[in-house]
C-alpha positions in Angstrom: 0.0 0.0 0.0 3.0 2.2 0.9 4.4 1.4 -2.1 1.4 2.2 -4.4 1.3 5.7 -2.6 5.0 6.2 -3.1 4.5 5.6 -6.7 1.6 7.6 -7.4 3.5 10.6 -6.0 6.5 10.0 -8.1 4.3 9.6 -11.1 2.7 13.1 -10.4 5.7 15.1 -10.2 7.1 13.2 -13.1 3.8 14.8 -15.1 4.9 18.1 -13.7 8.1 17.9 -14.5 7.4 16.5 -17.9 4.8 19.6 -18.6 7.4 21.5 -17.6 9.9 20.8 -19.8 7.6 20.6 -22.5 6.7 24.1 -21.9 10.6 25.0 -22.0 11.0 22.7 -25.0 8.8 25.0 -27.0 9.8 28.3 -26.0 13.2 27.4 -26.9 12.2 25.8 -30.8 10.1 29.1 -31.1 13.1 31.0 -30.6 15.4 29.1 -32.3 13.1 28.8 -35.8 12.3 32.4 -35.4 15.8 33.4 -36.1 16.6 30.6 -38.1 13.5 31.6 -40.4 14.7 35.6 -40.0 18.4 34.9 -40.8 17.1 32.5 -43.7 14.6 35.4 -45.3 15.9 38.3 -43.9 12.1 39.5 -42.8 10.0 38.5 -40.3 7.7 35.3 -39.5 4.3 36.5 -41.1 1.4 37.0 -39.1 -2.3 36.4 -38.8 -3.1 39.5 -39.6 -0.2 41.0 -41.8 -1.2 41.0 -45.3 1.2 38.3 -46.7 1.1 35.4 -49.3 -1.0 32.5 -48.1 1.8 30.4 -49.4 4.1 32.6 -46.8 1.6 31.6 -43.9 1.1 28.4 -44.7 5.0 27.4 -44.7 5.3 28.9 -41.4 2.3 27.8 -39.6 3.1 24.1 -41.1 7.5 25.0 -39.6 6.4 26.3 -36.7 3.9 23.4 -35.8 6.2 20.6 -36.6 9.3 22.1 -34.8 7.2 23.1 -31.8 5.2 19.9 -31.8 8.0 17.6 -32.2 10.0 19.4 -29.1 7.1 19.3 -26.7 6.9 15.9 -27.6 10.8 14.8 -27.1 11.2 16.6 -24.0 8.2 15.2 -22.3 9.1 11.5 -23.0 12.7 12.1 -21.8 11.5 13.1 -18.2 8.6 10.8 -18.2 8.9 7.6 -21.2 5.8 6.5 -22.6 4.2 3.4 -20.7 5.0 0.1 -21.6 2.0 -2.1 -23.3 0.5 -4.4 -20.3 1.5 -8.5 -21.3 
């Protein structure tokens, strides 16, 4: 019983430490495709409401969503690995 107790707790602040870092994981692949994409076109990511090619928008929302999705994704299974299928 003390066990099962000990383990739920771990497994709780591994969630939180696993949101966490998936919080930190996109920041950072924001940032770091931001300037990649400023240094790479020398303008700025478009936005919703700038008037800009739909082509434009659509290559950056599709970057953006990969990169960030991807991150979140990798950092969260690092702290806390997916769970093993039961037998």
């Amino acid at each position: 019983m003390a066990e099962e107790k000990e383990q739920g707790k771990s497994s709780f602040l591994k969630t939180i430490l696993a949101t966490l870092a998936g919080v930190l994981a996109v920041k950072l692949a924001t940032y770091v495709v931001t300037t990649g994409w400023r240094l790479a076109t020398r303008e700025e990511p478009p936005q919703a409401d700038d008037p800009a090619p739909i082509a434009k928008k659509a290559m950056w929302i599709g970057l953006i969503g990969a990169v960030t999705g991807a991150a979140r994704q990798a950092a969260r299974d690092y702290v806390k690995p997916p769970q093993a299928p039961p037998d």
